[in-house]
C-alpha positions as CSV (number, residue, x, y, z in Angstrom):
1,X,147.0,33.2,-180.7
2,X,146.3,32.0,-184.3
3,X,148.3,29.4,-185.6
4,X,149.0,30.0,-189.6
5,X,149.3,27.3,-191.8
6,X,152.3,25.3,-192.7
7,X,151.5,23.5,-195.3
8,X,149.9,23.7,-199.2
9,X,147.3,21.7,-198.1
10,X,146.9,23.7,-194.7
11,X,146.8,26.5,-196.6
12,X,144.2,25.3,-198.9
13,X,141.7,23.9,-195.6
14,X,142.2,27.6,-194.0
15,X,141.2,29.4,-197.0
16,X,137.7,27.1,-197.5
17,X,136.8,27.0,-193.7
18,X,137.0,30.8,-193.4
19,X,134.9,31.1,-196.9
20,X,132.5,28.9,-195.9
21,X,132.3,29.8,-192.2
22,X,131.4,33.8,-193.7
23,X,129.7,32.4,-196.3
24,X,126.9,30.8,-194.7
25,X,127.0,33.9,-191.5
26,X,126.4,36.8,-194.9
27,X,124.0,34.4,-196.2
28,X,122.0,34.1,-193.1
29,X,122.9,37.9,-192.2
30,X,121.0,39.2,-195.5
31,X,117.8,36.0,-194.9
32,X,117.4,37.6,-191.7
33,X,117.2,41.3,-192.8
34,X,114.6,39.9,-195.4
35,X,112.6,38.6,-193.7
36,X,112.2,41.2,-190.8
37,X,111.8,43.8,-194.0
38,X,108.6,42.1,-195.1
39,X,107.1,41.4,-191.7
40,X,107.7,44.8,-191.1
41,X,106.0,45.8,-194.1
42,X,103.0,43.6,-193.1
43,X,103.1,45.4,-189.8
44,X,102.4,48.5,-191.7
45,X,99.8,47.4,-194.2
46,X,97.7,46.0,-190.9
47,X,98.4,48.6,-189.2
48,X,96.8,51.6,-192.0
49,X,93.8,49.3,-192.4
50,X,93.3,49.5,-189.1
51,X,93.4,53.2,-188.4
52,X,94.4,54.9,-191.6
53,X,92.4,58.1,-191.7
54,X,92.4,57.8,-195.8
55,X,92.1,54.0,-195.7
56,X,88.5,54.1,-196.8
57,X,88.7,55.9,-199.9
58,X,90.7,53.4,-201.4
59,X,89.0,50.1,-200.0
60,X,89.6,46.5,-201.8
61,X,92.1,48.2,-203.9
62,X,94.5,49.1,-201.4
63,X,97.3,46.5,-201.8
64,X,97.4,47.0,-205.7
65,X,97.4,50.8,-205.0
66,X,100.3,50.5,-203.1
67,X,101.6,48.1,-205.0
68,X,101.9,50.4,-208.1
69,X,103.1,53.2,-206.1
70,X,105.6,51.4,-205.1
71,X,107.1,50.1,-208.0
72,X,106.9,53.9,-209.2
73,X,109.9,54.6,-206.4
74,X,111.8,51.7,-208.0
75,X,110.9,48.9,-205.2
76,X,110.5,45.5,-206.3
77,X,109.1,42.2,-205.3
78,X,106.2,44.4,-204.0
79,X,103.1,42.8,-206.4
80,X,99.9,42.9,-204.7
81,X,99.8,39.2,-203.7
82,X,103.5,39.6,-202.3
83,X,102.0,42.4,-200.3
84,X,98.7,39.9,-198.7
85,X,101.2,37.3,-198.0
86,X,103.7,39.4,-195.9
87,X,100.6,40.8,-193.9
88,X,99.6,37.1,-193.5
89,X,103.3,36.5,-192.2
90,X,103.1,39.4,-190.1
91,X,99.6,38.6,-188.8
92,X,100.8,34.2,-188.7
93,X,104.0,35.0,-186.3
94,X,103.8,37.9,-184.1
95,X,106.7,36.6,-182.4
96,X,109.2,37.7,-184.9
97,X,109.0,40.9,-183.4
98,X,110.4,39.7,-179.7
99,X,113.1,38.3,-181.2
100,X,117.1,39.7,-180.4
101,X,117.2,39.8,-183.9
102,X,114.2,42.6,-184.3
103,X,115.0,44.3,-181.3
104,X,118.3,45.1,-182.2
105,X,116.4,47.3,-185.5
106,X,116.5,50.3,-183.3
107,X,120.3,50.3,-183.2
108,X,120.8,49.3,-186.7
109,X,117.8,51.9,-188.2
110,X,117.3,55.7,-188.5
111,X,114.7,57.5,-185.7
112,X,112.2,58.0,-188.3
113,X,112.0,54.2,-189.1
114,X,112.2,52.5,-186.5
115,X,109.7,55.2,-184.6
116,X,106.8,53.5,-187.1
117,X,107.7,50.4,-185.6
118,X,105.5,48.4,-183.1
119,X,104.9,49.7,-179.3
120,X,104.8,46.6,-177.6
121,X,105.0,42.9,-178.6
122,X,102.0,41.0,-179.1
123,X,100.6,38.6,-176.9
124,X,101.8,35.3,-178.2
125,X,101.2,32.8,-175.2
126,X,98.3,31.1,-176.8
127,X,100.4,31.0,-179.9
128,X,101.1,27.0,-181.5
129,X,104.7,28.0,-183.2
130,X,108.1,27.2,-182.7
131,X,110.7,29.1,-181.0
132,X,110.5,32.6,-182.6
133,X,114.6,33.1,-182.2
134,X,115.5,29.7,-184.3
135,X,112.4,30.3,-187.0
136,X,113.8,33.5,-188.1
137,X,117.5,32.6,-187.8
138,X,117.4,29.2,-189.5
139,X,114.3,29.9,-192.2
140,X,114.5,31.8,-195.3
141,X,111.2,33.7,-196.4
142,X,110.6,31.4,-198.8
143,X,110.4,28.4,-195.9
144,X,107.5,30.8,-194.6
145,X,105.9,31.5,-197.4
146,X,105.2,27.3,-197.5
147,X,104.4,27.0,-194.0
148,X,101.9,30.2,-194.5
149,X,100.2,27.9,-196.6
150,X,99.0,25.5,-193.9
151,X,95.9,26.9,-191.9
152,X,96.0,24.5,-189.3
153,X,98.4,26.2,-186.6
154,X,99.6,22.8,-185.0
155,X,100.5,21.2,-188.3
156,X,102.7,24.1,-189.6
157,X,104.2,23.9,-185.5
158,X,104.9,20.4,-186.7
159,X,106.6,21.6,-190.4
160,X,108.2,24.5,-188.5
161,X,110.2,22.0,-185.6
162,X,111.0,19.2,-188.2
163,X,112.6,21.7,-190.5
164,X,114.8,22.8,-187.7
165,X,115.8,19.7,-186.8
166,X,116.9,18.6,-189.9
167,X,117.4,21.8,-191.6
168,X,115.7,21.2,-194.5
169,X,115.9,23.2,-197.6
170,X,112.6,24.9,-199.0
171,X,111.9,21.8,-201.8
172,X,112.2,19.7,-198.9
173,X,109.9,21.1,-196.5
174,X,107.7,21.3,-200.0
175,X,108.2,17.8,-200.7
176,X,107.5,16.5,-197.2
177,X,104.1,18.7,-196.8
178,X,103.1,17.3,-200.4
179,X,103.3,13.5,-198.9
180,X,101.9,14.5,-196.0
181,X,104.4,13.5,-193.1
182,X,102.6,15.2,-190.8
183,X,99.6,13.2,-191.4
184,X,101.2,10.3,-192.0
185,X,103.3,11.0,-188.4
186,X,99.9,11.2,-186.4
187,X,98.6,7.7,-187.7
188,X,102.0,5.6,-187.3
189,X,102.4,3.4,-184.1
190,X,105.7,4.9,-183.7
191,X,106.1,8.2,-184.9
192,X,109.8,8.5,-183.3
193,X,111.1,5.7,-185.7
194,X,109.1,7.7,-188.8
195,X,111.0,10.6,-188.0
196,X,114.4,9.3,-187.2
197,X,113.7,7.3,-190.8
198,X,112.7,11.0,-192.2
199,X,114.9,12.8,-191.3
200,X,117.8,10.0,-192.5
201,X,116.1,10.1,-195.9
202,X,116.7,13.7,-195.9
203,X,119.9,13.8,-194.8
204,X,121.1,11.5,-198.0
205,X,119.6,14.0,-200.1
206,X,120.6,17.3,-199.4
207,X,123.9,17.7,-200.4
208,X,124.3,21.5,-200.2
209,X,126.0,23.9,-198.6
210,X,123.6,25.4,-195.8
211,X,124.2,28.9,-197.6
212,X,122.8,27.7,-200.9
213,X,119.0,27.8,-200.0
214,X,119.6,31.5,-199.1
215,X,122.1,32.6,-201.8
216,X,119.3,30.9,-204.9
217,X,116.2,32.7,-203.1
218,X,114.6,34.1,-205.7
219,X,113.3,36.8,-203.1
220,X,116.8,37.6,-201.9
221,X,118.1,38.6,-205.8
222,X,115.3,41.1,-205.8
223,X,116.1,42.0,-201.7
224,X,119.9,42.8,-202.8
225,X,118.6,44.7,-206.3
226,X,120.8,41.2,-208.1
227,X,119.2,40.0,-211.5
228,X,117.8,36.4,-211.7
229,X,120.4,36.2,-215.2
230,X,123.5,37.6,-212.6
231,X,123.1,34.5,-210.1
232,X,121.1,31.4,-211.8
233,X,122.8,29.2,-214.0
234,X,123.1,25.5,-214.3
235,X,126.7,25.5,-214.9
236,X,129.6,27.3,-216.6
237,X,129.1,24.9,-219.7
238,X,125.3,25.5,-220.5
239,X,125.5,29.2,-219.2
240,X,128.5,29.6,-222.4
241,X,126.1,27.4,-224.4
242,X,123.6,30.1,-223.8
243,X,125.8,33.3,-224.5
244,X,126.8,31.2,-228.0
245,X,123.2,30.0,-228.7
246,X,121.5,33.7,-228.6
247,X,124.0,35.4,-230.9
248,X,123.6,32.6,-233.0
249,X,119.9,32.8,-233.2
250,X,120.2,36.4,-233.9
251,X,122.8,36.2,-237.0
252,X,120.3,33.8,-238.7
253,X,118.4,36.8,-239.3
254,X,115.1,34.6,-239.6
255,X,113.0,36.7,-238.0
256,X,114.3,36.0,-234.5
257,X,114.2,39.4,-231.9
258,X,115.4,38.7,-228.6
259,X,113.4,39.6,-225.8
260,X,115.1,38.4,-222.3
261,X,117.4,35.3,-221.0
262,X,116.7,33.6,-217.8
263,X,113.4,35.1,-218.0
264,X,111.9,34.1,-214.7
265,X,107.9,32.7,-214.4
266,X,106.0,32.9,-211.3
267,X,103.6,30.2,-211.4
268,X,101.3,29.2,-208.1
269,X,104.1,30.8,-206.3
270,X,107.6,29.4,-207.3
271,X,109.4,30.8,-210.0
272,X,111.0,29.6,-212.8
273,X,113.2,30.4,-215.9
274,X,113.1,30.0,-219.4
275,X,116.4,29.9,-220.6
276,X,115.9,32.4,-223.9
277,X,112.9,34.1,-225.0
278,X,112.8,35.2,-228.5
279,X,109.8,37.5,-230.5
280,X,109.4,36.0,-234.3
281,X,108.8,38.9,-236.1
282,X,107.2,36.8,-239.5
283,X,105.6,34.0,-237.3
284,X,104.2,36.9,-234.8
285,X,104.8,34.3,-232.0
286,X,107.2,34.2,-229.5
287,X,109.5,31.3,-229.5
288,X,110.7,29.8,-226.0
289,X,114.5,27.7,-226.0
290,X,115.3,25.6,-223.4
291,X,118.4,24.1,-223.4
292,X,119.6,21.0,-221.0
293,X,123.3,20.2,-220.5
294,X,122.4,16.3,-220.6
295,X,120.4,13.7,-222.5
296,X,116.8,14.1,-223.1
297,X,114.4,13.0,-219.9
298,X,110.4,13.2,-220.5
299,X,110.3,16.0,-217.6
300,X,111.9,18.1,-220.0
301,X,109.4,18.1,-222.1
302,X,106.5,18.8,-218.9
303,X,108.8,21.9,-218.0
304,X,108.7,23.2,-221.1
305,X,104.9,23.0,-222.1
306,X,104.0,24.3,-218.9
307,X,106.2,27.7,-220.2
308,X,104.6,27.6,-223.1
309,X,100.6,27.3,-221.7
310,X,101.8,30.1,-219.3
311,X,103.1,32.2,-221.8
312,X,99.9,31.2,-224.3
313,X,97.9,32.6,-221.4
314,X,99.9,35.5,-220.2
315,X,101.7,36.8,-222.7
316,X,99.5,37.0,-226.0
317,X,98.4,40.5,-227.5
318,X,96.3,41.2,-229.8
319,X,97.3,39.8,-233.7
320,X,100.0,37.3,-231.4
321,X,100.1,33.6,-232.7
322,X,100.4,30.9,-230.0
323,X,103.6,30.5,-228.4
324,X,106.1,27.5,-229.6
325,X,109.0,26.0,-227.7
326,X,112.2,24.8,-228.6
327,X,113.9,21.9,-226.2
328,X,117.8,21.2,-227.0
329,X,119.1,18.2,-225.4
330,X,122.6,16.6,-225.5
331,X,123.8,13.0,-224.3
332,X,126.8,13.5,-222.7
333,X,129.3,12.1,-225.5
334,X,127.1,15.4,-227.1
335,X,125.8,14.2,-230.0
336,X,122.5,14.2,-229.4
337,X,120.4,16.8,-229.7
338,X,116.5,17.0,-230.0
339,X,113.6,19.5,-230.8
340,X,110.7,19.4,-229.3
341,X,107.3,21.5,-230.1
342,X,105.9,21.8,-226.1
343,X,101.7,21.0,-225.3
344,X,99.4,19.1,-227.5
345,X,97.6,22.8,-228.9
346,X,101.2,23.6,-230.3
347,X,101.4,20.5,-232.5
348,X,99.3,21.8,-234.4
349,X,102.0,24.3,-235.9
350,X,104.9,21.7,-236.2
351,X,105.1,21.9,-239.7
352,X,104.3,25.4,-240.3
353,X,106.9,26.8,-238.0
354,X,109.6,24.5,-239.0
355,X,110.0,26.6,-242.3
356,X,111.2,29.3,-240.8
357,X,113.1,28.2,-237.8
358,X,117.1,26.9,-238.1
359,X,117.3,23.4,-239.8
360,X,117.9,20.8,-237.0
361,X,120.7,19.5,-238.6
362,X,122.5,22.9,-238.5
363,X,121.5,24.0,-235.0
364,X,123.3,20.4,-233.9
365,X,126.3,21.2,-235.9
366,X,126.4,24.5,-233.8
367,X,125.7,22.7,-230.8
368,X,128.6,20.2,-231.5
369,X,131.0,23.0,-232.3
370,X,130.5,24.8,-229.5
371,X,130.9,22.5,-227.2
372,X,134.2,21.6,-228.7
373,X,135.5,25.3,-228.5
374,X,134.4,25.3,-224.9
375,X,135.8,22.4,-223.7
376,X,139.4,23.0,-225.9
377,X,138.9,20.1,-228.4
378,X,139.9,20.6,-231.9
379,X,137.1,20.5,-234.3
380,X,137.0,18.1,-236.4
């Protein structure tokens, strides 16, 4: 027998334990589906270059065959190199497929699917990997996609148990492979202390809800057919900043064209978002904004030039000018705001694309006035 609440404040504790109670069990409901989905699909692309009758005619080519026919049907997150990864995955950790979590496909999927599906389970008892049931429950795709990257089966073994234990997020399991914990675990006298000290470091800095590092994959907004603009934002004040700042742009009437928000970057891997992307019709350049809801840090500036070589190398058609960047940056009493021209090549057009772009003391007398509509202060 339930007991209901009796008080506001019982009230209150009932409502958040049963959101985040369902919360995190949809979140790891849909990571799970995922990630079955693309070792499934590596399944298939092994097995066709292993006995397709037709596999020959279309040789080296095959994954960016398929993964243009794909996209024809509407799919997405299906480029080529997404494609060679999830037959890596597939190829990495047979054991998925003896998990309760797989097995219970064939109840959940129509006969003609899950007839594709494998025979028999591999032979995995030589296999240096975790338990198969608490990789797949507890990891999102993107935690295998790191640990794909380590060819040495007993070091990603390591990476795979250590991120249980401490369910780490995917930029922690990044940042501990980048300072090498597993290397430095093998050469410490007492590798028990290292990780009990690890795994405390870690603790203190994930502050998250365990649904987060699901819910923010970018490979679940494409797995749920969700745009990156629907579910990133770095709060409701810079996302309103960002609604206000592209109509303002646009009534300038300098030349601006808008061309995409949150536009999302995949560079070695990870992918990242430019906050507003704008085509200059006059300067025949595109212009990339970047706007931070705090006071100007030098990593701002890094994020930004690396958008702007990518773009520079990306992006350019013919009769294009290089790409220029706009960083907007506000101390948090919000009267500071800065510009910034991103990469050492771009300097080069400081003074000729000032001309035509918004006068600096204008765009932070929008800036200011904005921010005092959205947070109800009169103006002044």
């Amino acid at each position: 027998m339930t007991t209901e609440p009796r008080s506001f404040e019982g009230l209150v504790s009932a409502i958040a334990q049963a959101h985040d109670h369902l919360a995190e069990q949809a979140a790891k409901a849909v990571n799970i589906s995922l990630t079955l989905r693309n070792w499934l699909v590596g399944h298939h692309i092994q097995a066709y270059e292993q006995g397709g009758t037709d596999r020959a005619e279309y040789g080296a080519q095959l994954l960016d065959r398929v993964s243009a026919r794909l996209a024809q049907v509407g799919l997405t997150g299906v480029a080529a190199r997404s494609l060679r990864q999830y037959r890596q995955f597939y190829l990495t950790y047979p054991q998925i497929w003896q998990t309760a979590s797989a097995k219970s496909l064939r109840t959940q999927l129509p006969p003609e699917i899950w007839q594709t599906l494998p025979a028999k389970s591999p032979d995995t008892t030589k296999l240096a990997s975790g338990p198969a049931g608490l990789l797949l429950e507890r990891l999102s795709f993107s935690h295998f996609a790191e640990l794909l990257q380590l060819d040495d089966a007993q070091q990603r073994a390591f990476y795979e148990v250590e991120t249980l234990r401490g369910h780490w997020s995917v930029r922690e399991l990044k940042r501990q492979i980048a300072t090498q914990y597993y290397q430095r675990s093998g050469l410490s006298s007492q590798p028990a202390a290292l990780a009990a000290l690890t795994q405390a470091e870690v603790q203190s800095r994930q502050g998250d809800h365990p649904a987060a590092a699901f819910i923010r994959d970018p490979y679940v907004f494409e797995f749920l057919g969700l745009k990156p603009q629907e579910v990133v934002t770095e709060g409701a004040l810079e996302d309103a900043l960002l609604d206000k700042l592209q109509g303002f742009l646009l009534e300038l009437g300098h030349g601006f064209c808008f061309e995409a928000r949150q536009k999302r970057l995949l560079i070695g891997g990870e992918h990242f978002f430019v906050d507003l992307v704008f085509y200059h019709r006059v300067l025949k350049c595109h212009v990339l904004i970047e706007l931070k809801n705090d006071a100007f840090r030098h990593e701002h500036l890094g994020q930004l030039n690396a958008y702007v070589s990518y773009f520079q190398k990306h992006e350019m058609t013919a009769g294009d000018q290089p790409p220029i960047g706009i960083l907007l940056c506000t101390a948090k009493n919000h009267e500071l705001v800065e510009f910034a021209l991103a990469g050492m090549a771009n300097q080069l057009f400081v003074s000729r694309y000032q001309v035509q772009l918004p006068d600096k003391a204008q765009m932070a007398a929008f800036l200011q006035q904005a921010l005092r509509e959205l947070q109800n202060e009169p103006p002044t």
